[in-house]
N, CA, C and O atoms as a Tripos MOL2 file, in Angstrom:
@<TRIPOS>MOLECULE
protein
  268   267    67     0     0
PROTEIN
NO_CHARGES

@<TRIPOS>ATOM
      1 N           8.6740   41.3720   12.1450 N.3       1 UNK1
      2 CA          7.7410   41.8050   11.1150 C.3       1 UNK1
      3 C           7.0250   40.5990   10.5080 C.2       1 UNK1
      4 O           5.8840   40.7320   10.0660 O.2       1 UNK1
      5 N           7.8190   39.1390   10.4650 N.am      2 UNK2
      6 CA          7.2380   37.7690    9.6720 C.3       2 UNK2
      7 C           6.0540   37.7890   10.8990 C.2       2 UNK2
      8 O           4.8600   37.7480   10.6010 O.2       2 UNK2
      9 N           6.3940   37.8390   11.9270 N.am      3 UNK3
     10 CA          5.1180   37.5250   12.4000 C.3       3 UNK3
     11 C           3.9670   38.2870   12.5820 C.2       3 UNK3
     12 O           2.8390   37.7970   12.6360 O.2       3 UNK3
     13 N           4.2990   39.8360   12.7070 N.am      4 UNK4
     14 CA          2.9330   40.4950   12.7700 C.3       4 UNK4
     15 C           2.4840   40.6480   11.5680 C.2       4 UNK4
     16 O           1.5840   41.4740   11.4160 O.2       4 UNK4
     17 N           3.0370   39.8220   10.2740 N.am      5 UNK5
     18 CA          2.0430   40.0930    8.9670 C.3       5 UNK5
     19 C           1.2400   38.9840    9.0310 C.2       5 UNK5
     20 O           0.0280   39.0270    8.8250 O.2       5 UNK5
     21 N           2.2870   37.2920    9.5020 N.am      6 UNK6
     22 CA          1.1270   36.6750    9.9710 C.3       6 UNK6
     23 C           0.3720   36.7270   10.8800 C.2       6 UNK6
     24 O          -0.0880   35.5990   10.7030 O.2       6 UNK6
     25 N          -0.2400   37.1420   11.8500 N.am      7 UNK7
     26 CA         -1.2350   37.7610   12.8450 C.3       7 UNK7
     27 C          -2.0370   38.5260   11.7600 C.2       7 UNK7
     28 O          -3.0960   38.0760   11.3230 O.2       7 UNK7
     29 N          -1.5160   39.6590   11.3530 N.am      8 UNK8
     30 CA         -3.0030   40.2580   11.2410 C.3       8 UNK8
     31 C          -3.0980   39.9860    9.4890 C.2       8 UNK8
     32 O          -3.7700   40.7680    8.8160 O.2       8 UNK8
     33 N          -2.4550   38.9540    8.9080 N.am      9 UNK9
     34 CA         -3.1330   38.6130    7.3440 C.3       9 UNK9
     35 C          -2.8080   36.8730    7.3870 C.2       9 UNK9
     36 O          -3.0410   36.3710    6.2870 O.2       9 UNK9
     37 N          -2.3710   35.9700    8.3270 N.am     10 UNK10
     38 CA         -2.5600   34.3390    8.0810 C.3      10 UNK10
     39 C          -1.1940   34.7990    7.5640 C.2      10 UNK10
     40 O          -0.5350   35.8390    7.5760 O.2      10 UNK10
     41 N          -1.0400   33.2390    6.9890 N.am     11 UNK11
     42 CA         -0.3500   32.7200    6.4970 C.3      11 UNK11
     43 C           0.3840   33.0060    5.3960 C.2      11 UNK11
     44 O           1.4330   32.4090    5.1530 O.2      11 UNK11
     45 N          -0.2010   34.1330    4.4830 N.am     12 UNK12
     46 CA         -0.2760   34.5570    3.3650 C.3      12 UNK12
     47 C           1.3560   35.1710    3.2830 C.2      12 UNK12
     48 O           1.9800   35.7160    4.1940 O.2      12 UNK12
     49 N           1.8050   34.8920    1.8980 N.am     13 UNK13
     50 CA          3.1130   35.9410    1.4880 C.3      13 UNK13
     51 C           2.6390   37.1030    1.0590 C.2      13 UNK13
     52 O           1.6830   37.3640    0.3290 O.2      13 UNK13
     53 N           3.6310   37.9500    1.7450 N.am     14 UNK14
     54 CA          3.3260   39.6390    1.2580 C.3      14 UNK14
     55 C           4.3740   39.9270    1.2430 C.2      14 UNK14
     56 O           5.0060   40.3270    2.2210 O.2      14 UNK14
     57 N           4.8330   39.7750    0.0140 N.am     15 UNK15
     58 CA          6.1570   40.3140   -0.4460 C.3      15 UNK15
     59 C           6.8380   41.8880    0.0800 C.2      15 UNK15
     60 O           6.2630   42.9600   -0.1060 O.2      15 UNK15
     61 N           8.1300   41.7330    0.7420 N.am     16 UNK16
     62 CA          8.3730   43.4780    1.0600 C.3      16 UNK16
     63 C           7.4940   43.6650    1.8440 C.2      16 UNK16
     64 O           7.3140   44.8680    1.6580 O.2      16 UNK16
     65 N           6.7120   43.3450    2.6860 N.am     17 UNK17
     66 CA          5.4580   44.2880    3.3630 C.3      17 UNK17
     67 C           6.5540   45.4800    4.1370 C.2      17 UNK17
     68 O           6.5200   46.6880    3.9010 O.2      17 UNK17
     69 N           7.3420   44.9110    4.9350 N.am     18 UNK18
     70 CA          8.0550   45.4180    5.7740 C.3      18 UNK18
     71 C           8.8070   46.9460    5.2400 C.2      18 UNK18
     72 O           8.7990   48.0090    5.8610 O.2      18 UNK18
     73 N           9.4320   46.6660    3.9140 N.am     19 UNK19
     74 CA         10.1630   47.3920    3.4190 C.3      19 UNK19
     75 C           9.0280   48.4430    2.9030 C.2      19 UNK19
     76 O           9.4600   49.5950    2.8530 O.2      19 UNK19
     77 N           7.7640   48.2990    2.5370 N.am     20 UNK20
     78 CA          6.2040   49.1230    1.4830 C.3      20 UNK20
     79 C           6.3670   49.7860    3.2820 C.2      20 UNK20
     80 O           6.8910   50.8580    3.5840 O.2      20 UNK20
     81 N           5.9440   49.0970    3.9410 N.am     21 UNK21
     82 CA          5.6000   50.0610    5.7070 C.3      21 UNK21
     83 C           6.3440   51.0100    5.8970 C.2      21 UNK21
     84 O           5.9050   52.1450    6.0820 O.2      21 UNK21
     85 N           7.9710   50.6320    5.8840 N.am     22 UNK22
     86 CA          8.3520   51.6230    6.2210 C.3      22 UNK22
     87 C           8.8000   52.6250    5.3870 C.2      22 UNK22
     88 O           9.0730   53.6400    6.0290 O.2      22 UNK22
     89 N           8.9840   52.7290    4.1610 N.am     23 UNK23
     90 CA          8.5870   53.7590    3.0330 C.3      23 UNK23
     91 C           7.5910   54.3670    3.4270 C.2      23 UNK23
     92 O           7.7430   55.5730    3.6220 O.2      23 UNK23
     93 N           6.3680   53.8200    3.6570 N.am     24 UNK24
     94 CA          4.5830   54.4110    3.7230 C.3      24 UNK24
     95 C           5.0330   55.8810    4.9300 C.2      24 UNK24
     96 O           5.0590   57.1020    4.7780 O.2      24 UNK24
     97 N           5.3050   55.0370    5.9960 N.am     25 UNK25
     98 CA          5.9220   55.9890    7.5830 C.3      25 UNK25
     99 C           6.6230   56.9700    6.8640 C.2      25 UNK25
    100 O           5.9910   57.9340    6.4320 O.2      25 UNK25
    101 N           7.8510   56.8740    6.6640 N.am     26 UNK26
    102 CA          9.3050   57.6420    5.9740 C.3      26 UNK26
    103 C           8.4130   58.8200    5.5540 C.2      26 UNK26
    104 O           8.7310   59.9420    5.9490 O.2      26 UNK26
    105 N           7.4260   58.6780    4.8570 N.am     27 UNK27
    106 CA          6.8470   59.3670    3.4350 C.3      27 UNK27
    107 C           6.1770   60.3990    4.1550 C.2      27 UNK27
    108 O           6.4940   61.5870    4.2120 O.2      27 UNK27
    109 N           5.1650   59.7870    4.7270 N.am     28 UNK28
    110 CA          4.2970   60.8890    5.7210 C.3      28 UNK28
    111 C           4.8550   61.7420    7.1680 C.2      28 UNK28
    112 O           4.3720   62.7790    7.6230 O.2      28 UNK28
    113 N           6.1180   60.8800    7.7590 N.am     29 UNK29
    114 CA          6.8550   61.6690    8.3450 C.3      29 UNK29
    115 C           7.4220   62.9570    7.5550 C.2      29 UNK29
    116 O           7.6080   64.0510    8.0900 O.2      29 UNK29
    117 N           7.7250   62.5870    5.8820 N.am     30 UNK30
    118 CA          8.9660   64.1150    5.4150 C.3      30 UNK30
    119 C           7.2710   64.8680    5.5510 C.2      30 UNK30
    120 O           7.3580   65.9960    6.0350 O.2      30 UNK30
    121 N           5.7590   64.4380    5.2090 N.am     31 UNK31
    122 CA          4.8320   65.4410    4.4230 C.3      31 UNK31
    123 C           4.5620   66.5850    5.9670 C.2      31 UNK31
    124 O           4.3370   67.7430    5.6130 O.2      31 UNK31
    125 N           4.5640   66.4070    7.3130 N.am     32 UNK32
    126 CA          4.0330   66.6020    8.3450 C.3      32 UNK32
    127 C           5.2240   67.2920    8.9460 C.2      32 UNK32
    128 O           6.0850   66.6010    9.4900 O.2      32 UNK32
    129 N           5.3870   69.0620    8.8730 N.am     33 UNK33
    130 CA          6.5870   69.5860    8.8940 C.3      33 UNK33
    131 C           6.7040   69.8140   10.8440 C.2      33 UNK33
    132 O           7.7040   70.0980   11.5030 O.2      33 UNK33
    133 N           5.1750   69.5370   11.3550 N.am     34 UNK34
    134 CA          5.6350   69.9420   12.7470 C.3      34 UNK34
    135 C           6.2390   68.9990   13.1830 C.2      34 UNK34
    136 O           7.2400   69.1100   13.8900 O.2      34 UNK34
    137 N           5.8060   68.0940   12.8860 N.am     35 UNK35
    138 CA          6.9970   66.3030   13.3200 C.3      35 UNK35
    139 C           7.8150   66.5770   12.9880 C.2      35 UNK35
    140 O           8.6140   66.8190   13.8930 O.2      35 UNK35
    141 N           8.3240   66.7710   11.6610 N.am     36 UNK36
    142 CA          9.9460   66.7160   11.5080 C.3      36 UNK36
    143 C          10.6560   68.0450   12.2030 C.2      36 UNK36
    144 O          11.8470   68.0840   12.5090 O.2      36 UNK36
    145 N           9.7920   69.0330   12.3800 N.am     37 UNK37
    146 CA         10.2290   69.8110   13.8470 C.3      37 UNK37
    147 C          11.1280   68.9940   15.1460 C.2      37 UNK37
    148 O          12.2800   68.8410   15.5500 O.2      37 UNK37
    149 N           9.5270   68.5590   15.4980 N.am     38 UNK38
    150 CA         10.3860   68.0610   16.6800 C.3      38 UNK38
    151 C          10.9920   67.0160   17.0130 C.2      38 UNK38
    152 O          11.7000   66.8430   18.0040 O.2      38 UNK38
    153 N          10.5720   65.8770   15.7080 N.am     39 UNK39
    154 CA         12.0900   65.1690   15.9780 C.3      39 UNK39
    155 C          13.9130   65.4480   15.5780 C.2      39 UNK39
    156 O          14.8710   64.7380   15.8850 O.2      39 UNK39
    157 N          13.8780   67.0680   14.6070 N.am     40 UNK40
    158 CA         15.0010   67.1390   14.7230 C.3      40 UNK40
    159 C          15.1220   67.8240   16.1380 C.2      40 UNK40
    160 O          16.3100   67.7440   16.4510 O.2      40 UNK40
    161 N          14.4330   68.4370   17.0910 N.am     41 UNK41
    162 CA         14.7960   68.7540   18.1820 C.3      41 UNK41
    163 C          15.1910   68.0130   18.8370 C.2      41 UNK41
    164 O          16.3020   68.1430   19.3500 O.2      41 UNK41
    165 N          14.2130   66.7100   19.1000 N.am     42 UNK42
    166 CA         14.4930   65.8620   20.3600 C.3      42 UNK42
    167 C          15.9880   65.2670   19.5060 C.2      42 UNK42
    168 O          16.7680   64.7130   20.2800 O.2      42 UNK42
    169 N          16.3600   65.3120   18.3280 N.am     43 UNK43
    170 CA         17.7140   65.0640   18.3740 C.3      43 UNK43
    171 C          19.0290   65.6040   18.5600 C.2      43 UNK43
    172 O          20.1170   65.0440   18.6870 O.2      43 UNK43
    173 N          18.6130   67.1150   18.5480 N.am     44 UNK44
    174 CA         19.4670   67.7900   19.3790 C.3      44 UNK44
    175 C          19.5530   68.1690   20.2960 C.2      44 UNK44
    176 O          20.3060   69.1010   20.5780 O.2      44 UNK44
    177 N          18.6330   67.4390   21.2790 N.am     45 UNK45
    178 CA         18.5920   67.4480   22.6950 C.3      45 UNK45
    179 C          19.2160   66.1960   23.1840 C.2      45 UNK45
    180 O          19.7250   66.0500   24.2960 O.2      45 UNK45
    181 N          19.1190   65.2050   22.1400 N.am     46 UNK46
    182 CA         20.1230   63.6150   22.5770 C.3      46 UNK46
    183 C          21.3990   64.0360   22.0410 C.2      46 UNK46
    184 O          22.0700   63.2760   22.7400 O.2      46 UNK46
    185 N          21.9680   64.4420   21.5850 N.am     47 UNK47
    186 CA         23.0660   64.8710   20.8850 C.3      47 UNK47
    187 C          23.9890   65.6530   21.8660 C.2      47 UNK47
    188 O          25.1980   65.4390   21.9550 O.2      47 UNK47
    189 N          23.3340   66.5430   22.5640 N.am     48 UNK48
    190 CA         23.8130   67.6000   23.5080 C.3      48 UNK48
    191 C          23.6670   66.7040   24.4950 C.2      48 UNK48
    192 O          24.4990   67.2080   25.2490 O.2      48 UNK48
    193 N          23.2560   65.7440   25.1090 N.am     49 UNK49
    194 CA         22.9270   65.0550   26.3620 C.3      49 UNK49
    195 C          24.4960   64.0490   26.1550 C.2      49 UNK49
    196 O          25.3770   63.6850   26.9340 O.2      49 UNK49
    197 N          24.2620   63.8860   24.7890 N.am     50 UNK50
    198 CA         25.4110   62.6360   24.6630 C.3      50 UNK50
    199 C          26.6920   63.0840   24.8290 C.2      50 UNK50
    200 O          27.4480   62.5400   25.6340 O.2      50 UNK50
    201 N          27.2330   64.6290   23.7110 N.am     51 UNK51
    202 CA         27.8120   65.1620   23.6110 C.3      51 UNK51
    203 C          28.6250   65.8440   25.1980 C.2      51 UNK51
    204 O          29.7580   66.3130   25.0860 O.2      51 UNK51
    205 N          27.9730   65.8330   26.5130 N.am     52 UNK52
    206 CA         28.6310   66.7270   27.1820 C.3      52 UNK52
    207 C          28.3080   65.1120   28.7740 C.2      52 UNK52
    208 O          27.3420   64.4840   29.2090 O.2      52 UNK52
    209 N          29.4270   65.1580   28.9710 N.am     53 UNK53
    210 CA         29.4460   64.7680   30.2420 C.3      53 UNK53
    211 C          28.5220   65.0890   31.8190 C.2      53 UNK53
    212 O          27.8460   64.3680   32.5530 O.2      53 UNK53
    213 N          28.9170   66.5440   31.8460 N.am     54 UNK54
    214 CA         28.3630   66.9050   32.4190 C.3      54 UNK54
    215 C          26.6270   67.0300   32.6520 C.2      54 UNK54
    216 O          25.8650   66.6970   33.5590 O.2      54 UNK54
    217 N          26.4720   67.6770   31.3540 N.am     55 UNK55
    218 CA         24.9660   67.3960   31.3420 C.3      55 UNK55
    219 C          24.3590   65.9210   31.4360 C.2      55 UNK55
    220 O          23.2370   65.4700   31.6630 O.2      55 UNK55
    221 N          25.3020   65.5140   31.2250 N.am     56 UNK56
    222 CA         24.3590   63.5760   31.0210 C.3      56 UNK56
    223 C          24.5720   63.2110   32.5680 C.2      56 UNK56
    224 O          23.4730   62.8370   32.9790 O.2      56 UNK56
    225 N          25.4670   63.1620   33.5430 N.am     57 UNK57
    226 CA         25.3300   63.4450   34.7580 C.3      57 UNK57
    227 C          24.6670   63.6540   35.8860 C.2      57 UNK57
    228 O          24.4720   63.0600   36.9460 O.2      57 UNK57
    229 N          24.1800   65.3000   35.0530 N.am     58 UNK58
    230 CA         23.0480   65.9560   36.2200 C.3      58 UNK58
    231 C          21.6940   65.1120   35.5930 C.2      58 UNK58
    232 O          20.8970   64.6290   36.3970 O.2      58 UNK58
    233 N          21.5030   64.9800   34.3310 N.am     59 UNK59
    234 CA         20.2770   64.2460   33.6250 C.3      59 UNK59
    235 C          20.1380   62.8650   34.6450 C.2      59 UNK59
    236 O          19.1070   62.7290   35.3030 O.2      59 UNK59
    237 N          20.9650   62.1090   34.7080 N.am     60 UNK60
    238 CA         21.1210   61.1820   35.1990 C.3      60 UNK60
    239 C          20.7240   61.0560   36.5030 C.2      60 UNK60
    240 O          19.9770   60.1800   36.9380 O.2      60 UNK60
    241 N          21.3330   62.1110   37.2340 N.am     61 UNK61
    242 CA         21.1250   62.1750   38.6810 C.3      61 UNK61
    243 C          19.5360   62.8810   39.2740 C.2      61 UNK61
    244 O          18.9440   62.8750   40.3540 O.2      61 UNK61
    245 N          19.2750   63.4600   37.8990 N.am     62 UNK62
    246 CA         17.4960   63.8630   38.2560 C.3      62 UNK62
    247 C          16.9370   63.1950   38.0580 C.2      62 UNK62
    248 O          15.7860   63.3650   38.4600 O.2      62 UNK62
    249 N          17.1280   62.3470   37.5630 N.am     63 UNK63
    250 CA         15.9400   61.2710   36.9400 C.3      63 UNK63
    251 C          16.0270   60.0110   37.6950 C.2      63 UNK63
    252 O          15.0710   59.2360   37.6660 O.2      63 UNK63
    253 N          17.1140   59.7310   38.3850 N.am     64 UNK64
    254 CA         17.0470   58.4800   39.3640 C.3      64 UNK64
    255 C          16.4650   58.6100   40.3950 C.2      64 UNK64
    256 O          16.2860   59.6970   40.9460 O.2      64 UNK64
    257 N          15.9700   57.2110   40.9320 N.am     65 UNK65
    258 CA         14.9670   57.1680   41.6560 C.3      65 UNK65
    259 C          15.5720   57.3280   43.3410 C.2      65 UNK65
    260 O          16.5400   56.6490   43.6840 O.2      65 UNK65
    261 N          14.9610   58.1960   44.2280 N.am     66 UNK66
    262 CA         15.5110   58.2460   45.6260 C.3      66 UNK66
    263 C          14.4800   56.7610   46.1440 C.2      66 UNK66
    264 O          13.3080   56.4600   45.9200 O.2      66 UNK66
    265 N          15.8410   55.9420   47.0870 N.am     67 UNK67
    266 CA         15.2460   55.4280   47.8910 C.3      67 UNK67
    267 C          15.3780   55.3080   49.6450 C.2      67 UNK67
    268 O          14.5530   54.6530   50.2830 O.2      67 UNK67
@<TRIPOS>BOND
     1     1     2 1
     2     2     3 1
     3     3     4 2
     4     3     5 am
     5     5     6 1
     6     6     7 1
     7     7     8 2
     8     7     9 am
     9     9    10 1
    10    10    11 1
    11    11    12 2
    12    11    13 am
    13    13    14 1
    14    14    15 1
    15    15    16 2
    16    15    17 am
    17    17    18 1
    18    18    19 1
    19    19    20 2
    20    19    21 am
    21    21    22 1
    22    22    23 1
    23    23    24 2
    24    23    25 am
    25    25    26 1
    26    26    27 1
    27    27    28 2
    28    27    29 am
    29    29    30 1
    30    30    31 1
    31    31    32 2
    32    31    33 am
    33    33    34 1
    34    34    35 1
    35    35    36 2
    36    35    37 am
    37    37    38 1
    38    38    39 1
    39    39    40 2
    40    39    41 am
    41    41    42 1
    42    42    43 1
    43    43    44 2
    44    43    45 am
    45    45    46 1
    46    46    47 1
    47    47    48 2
    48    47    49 am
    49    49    50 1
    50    50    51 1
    51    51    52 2
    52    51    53 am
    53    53    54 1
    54    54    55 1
    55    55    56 2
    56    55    57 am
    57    57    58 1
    58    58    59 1
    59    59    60 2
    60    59    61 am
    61    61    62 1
    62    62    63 1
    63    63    64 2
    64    63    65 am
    65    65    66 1
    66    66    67 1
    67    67    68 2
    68    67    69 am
    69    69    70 1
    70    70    71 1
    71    71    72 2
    72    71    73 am
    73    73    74 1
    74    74    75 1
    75    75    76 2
    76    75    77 am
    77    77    78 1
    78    78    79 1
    79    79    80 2
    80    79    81 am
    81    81    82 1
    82    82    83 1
    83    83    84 2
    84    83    85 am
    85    85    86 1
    86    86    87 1
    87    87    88 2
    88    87    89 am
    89    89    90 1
    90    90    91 1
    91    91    92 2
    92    91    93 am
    93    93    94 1
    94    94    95 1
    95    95    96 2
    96    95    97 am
    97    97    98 1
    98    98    99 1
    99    99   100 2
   100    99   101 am
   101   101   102 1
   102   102   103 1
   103   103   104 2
   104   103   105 am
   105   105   106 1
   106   106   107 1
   107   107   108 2
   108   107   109 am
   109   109   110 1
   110   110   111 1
   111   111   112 2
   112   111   113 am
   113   113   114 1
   114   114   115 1
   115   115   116 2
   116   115   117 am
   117   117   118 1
   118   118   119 1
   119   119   120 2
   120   119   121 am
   121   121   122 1
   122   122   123 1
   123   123   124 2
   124   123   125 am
   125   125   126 1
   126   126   127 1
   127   127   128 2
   128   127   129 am
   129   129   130 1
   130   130   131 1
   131   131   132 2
   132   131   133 am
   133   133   134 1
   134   134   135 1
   135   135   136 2
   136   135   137 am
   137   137   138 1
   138   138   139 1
   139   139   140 2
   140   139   141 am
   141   141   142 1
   142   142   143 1
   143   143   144 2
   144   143   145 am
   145   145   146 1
   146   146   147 1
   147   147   148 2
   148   147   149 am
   149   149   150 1
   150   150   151 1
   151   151   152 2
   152   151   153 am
   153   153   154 1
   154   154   155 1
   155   155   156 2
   156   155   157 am
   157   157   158 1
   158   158   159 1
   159   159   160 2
   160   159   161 am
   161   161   162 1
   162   162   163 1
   163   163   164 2
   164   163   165 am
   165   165   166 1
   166   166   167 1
   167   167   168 2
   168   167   169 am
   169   169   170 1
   170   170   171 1
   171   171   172 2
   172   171   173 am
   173   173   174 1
   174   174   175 1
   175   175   176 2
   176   175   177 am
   177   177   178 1
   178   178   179 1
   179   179   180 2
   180   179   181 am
   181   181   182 1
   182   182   183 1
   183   183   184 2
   184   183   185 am
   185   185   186 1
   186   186   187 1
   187   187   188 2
   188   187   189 am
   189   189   190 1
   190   190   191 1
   191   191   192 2
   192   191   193 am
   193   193   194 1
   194   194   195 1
   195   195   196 2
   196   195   197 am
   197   197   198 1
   198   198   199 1
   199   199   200 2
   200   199   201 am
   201   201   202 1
   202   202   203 1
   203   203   204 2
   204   203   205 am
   205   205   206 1
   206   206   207 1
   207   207   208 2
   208   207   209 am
   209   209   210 1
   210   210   211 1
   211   211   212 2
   212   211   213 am
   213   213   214 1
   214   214   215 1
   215   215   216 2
   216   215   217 am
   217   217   218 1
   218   218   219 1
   219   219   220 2
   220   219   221 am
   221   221   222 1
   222   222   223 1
   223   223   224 2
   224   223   225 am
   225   225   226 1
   226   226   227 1
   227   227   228 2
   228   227   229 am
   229   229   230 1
   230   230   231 1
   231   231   232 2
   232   231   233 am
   233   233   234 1
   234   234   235 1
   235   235   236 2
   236   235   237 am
   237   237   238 1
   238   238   239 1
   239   239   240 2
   240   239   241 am
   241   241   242 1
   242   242   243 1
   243   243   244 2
   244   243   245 am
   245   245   246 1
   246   246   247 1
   247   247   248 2
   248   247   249 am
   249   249   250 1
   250   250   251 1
   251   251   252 2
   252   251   253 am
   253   253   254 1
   254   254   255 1
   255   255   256 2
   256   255   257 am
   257   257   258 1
   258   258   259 1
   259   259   260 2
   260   259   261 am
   261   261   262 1
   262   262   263 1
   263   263   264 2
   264   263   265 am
   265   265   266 1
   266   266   267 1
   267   267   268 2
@<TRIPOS>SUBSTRUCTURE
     1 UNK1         2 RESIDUE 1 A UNK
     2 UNK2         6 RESIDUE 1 A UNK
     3 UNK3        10 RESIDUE 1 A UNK
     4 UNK4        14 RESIDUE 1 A UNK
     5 UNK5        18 RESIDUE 1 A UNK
     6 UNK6        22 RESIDUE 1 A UNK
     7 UNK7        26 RESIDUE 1 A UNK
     8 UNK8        30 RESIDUE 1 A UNK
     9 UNK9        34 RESIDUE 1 A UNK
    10 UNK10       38 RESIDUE 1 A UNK
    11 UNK11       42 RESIDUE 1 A UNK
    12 UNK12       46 RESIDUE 1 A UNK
    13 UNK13       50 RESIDUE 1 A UNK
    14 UNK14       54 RESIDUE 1 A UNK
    15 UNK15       58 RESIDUE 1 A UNK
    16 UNK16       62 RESIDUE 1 A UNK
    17 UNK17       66 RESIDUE 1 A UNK
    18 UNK18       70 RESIDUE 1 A UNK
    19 UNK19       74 RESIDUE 1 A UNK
    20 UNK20       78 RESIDUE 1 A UNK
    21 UNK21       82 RESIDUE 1 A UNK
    22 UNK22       86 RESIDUE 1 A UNK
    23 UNK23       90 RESIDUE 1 A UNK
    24 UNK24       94 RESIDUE 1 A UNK
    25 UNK25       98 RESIDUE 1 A UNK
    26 UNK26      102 RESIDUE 1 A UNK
    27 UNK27      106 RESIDUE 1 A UNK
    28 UNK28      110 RESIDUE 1 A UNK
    29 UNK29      114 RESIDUE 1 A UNK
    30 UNK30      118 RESIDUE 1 A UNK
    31 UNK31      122 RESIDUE 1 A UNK
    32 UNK32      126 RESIDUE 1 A UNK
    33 UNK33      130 RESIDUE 1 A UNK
    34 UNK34      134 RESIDUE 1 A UNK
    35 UNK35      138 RESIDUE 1 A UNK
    36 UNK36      142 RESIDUE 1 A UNK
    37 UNK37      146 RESIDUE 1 A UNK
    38 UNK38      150 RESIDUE 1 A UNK
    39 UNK39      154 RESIDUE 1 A UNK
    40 UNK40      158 RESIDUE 1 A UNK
    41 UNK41      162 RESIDUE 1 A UNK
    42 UNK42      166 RESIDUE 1 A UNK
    43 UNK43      170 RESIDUE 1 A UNK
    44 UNK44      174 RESIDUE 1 A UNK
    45 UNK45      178 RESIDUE 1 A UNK
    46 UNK46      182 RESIDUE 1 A UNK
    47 UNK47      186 RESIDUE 1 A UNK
    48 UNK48      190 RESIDUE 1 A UNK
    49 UNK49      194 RESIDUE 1 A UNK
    50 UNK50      198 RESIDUE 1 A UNK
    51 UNK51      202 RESIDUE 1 A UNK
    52 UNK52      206 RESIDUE 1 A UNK
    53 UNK53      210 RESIDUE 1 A UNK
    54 UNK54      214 RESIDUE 1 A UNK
    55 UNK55      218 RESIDUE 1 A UNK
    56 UNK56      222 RESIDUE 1 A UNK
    57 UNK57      226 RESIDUE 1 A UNK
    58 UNK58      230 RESIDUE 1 A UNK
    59 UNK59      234 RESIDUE 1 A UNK
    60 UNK60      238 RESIDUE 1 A UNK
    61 UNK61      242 RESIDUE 1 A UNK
    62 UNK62      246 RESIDUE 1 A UNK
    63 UNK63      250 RESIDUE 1 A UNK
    64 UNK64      254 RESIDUE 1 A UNK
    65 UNK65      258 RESIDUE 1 A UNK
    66 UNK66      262 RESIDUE 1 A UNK
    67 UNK67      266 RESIDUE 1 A UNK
């Protein structure tokens, strides 16, 4: 984060920028209810992937590459 504040503002101190950003994100993620849709989905789709052997398996085995 020290460096992409210096890139796009110099040299300059900006106190917290890091910590103001990700509040700013946090904030507009809770306001935007179809996002927080689907990221609680895609977390209960990692959850269930993690949660079961089996499924992480076959996940595994579809998604690798044939050579």
């Amino acid at each position: 984060m020290v460096k992409a504040v210096d890139i796009a503002f110099g040299k300059k101190h900006i106190p917290c920028f890091a910590h103001t950003l990700n509040l700013v994100v946090q904030n507009s993620m809770q306001q935007c209810t179809e996002l927080r849709n689907l990221i609680n989905k895609v977390k209960d789709i990692v959850t269930w992937f993690k949660q079961s052997n089996m499924a992480s398996n076959k996940l595994r085995k579809a998604t690798q590459k044939e050579t």
